[in-house]
SERO-4910 file (N, C-alpha, C, O; in steps of 0.05 Angstrom, whole numbers):
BEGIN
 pado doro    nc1    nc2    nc3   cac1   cac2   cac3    cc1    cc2    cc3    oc1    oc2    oc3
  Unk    A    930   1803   2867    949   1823   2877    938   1833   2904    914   1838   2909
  Unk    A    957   1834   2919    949   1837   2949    947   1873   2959    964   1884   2945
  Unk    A    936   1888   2972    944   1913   2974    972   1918   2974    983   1934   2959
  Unk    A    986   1900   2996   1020   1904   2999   1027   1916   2976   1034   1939   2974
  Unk    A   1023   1892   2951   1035   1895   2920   1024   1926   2911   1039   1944   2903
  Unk    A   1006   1927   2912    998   1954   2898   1009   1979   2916   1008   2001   2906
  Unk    A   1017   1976   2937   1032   1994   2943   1065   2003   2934   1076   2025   2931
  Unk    A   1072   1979   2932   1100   1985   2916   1101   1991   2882   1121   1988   2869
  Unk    A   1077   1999   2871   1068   2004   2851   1070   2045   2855   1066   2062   2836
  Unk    A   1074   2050   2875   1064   2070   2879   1088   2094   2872   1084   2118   2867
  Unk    A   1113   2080   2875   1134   2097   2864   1138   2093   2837   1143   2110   2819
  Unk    A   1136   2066   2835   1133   2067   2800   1128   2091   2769   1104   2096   2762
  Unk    A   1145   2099   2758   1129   2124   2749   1125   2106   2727   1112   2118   2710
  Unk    A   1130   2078   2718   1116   2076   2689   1081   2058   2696   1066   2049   2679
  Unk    A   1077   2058   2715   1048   2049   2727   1032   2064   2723   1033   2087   2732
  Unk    A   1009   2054   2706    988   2075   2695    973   2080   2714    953   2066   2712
  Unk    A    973   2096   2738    947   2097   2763    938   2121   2751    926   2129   2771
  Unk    A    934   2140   2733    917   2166   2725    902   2157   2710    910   2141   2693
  Unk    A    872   2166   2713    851   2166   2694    853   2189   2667    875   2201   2666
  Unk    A    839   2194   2651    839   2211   2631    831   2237   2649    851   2251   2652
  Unk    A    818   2243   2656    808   2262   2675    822   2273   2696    822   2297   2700
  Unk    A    837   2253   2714    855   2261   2732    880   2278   2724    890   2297   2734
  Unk    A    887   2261   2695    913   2267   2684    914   2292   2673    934   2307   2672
  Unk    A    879   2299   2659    883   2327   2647    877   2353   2675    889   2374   2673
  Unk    A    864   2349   2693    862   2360   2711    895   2374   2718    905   2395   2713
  Unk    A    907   2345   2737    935   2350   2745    950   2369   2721    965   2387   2729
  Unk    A    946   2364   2697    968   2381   2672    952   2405   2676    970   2422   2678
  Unk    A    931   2417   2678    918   2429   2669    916   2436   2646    928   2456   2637
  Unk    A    895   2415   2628    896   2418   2609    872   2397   2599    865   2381   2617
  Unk    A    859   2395   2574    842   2379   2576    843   2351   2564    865   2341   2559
  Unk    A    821   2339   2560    825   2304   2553    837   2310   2531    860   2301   2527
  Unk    A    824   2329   2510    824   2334   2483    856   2334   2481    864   2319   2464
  Unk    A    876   2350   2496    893   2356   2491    916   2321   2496    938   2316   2485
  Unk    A    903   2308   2512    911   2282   2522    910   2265   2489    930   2256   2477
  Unk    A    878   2263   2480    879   2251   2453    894   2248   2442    907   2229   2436
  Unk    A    896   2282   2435    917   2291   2403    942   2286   2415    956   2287   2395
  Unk    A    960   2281   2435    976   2285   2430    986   2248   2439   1008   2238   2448
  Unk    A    966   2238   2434    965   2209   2434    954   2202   2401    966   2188   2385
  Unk    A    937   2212   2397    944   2210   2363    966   2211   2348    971   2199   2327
  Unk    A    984   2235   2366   1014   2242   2348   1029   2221   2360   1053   2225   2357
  Unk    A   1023   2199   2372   1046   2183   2390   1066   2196   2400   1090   2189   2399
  Unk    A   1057   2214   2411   1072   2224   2437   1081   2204   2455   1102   2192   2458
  Unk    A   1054   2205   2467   1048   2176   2486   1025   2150   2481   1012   2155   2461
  Unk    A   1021   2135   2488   1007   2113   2480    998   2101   2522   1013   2089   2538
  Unk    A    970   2111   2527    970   2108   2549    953   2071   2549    941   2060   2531
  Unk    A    958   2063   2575    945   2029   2576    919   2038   2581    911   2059   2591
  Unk    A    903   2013   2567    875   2016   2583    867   1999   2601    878   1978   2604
  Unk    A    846   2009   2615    839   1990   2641    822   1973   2621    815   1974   2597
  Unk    A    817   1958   2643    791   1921   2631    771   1939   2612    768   1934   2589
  Unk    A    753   1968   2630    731   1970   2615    744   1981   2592    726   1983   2575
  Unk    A    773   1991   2579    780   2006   2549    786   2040   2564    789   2059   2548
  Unk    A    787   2045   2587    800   2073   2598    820   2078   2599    833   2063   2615
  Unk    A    834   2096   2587    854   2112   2582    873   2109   2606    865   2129   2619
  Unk    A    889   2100   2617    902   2101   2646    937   2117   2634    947   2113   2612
  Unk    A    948   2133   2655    969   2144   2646    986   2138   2671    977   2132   2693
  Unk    A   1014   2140   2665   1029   2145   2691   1048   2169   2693   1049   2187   2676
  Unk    A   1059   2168   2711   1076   2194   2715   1092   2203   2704   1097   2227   2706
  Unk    A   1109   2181   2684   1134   2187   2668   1105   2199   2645   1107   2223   2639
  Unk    A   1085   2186   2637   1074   2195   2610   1059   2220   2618   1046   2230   2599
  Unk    A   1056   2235   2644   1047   2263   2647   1069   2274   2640   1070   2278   2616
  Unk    A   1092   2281   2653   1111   2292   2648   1129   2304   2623   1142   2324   2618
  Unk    A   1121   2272   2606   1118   2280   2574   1103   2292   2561   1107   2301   2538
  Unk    A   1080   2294   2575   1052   2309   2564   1057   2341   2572   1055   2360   2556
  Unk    A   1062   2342   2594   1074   2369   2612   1090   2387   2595   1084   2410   2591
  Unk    A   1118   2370   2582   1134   2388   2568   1120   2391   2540   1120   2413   2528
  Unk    A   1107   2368   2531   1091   2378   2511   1066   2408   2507   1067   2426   2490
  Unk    A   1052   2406   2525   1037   2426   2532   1060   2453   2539   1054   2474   2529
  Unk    A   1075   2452   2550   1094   2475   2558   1096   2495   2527   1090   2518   2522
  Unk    A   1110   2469   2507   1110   2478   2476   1096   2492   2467   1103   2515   2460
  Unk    A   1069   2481   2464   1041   2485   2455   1031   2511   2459   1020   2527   2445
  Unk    A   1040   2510   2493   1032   2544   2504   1059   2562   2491   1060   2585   2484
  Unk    A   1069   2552   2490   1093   2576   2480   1090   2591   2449   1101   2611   2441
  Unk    A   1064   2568   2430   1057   2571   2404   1073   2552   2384   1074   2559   2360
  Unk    A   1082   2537   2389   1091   2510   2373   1058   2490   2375   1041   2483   2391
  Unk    A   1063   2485   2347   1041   2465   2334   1041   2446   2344   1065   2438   2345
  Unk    A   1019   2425   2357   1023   2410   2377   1035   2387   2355   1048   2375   2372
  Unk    A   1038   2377   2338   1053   2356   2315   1083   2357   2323   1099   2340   2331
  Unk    A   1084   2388   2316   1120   2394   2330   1125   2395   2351   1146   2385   2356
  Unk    A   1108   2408   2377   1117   2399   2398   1128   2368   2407   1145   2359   2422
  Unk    A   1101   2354   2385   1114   2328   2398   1140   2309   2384   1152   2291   2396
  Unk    A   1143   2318   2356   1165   2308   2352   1186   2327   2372   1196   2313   2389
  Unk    A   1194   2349   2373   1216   2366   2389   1206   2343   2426   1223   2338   2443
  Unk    A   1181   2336   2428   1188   2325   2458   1204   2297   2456   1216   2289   2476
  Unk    A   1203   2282   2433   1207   2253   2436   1240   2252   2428   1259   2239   2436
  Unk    A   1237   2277   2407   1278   2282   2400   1295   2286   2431   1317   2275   2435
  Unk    A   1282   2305   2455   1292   2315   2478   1293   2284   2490   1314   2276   2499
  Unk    A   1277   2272   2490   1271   2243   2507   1298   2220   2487   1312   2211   2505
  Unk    A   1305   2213   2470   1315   2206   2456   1348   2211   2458   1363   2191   2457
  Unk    A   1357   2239   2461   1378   2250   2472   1381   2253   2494   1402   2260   2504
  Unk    A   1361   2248   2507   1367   2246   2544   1379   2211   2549   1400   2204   2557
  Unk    A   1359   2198   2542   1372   2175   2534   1394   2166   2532   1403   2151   2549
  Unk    A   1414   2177   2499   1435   2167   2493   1454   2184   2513   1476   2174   2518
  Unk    A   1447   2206   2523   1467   2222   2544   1474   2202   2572   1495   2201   2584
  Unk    A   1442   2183   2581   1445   2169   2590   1469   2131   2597   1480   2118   2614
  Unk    A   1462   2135   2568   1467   2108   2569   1504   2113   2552   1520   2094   2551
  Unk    A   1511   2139   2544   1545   2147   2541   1553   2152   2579   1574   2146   2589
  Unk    A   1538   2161   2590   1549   2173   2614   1556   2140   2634   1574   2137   2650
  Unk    A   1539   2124   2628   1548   2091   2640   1569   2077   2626   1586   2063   2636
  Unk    A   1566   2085   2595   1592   2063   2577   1625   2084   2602   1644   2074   2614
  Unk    A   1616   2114   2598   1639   2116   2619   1651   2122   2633   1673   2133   2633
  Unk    A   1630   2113   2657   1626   2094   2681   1645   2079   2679   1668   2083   2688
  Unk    A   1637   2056   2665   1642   2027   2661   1676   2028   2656   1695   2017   2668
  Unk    A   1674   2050   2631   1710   2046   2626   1731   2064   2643   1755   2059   2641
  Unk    A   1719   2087   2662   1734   2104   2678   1740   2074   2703   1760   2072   2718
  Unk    A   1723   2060   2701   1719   2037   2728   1748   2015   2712   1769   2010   2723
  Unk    A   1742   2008   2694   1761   1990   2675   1789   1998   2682   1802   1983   2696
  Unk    A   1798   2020   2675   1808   2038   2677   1827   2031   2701   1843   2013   2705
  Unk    A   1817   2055   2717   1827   2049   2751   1840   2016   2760   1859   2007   2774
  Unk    A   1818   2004   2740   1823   1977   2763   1848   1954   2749   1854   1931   2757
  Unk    A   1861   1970   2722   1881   1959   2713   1908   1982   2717   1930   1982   2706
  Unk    A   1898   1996   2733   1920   2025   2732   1939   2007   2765   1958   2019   2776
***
């Protein structure tokens, strides 16, 4: 991989470029809190060659609203099921808001 390539890596938010350290830093918050809520499969971050924890931006963000929970006094188990139900429903909101797309477009183009 050439630098070029790793630069278009750089908007990428599912590209793991955070270390464990970086990532709890940036959340403010610590590794520990990174673990557990990778034990709960929250998230499941890649590891580098040596076995290091690498995260990316979409999986802070998930960690973010998780932690948001946590501080609010929700059990971090429930925070993370209530984060992956929000992610799940953002989703199907997603993917109804293109089916119509698709048929407002259908639509028109037999009107």
């Amino acid at each position: 991989m050439t630098a070029d390539d790793s630069f278009g890596r750089l908007d990428d938010d599912d590209y793991p470029a955070y270390t464990m350290g970086r990532a709890a830093d940036m959340l403010g918050t610590t590794q520990g809190f990174l673990r557990a809520i990778g034990e709960a499969r929250l998230i499941t971050p890649l590891r580098s060659a040596g076995g290091h924890r690498r995260y990316s931006r979409y999986q802070l963000r998930i960690a973010a609203r998780a932690r948001e929970l946590v501080d609010q006094g929700t059990p971090i188990e429930a925070a993370c099921h209530i984060v992956i139900l929000e992610d799940q429903l953002e989703e199907a909101r997603r993917i109804n808001e293109e089916h119509r797309a698709r048929n407002e477009s259908r639509h028109n183009a037999d009107a």
